[in-house]
C-alpha positions in Angstrom: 103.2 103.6 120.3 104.9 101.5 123.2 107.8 103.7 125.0 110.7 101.3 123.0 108.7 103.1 119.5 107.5 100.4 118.2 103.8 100.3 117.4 101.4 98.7 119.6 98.3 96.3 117.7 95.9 94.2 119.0 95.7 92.3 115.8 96.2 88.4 117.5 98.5 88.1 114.1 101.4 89.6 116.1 101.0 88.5 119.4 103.7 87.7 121.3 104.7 84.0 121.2 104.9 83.5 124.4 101.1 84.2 125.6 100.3 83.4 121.5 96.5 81.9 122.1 96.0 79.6 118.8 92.4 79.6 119.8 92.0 83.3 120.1 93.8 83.6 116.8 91.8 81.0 114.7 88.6 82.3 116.4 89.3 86.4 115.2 90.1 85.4 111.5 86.7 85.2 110.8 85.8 88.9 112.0 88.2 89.8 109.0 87.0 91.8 106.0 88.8 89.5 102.9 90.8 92.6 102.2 92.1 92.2 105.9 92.6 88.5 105.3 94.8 89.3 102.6 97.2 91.4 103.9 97.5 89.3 106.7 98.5 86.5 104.9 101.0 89.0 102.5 102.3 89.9 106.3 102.8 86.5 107.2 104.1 85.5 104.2 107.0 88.0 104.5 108.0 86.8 107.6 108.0 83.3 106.6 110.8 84.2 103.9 112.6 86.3 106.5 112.2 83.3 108.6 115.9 81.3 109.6 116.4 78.1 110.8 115.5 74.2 110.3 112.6 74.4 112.6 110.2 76.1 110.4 107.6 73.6 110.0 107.3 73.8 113.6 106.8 77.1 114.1 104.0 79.3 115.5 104.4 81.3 112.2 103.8 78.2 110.2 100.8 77.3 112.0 99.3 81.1 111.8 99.6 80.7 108.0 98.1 77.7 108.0 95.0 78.8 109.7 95.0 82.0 107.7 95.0 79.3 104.4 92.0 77.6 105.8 90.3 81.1 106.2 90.9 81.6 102.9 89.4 78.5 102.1 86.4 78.3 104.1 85.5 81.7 102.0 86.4 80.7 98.8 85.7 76.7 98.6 87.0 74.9 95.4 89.7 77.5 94.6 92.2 77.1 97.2 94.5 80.1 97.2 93.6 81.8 93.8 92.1 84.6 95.0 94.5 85.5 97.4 97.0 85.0 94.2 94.6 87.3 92.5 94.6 90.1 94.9 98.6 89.8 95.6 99.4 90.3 92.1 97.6 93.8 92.2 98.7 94.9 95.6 
């Protein structure tokens, strides 16, 4: 925990966006256990719908998601996102 309370992570995921390092980011997703994967994408996912403004599609939390997709992906060719699908309907 960080003096201000909030908790302190080294998960790239939550990086700050003003030293965010796509590279870094892309690079670590593949370390990730698919369970990991999973709820980083739920995580990402919620902020997206908490997201405001017209500038989504823009954003550094639209790009994380996208490279999280491709993650997903790489792991599970031919299926796109039905696993993750899968696993968020029983979490």
């Amino acid at each position: 925990m960080t003096e201000s309370g909030k908790k302190q992570t080294s998960d790239p995921a939550f990086a700050s966006s003003e030293a965010f390092d796509f590279w870094k980011f892309d690079t670590s997703l593949f370390r990730l256990s698919v369970d990991e994967l999973f709820h980083l994408m739920k995580t990402l996912d919620e902020e997206a719908s908490a997201a405001v403004g017209d500038n989504f599609d823009d954003s550094e939390l639209f790009a994380r998601i996208e490279m999280v997709e491709t993650q997903i992906e790489k792991r599970y060719p031919g299926r796109a996102m039905t696993p993750y699908k899968q696993w968020l309907a029983q979490h």
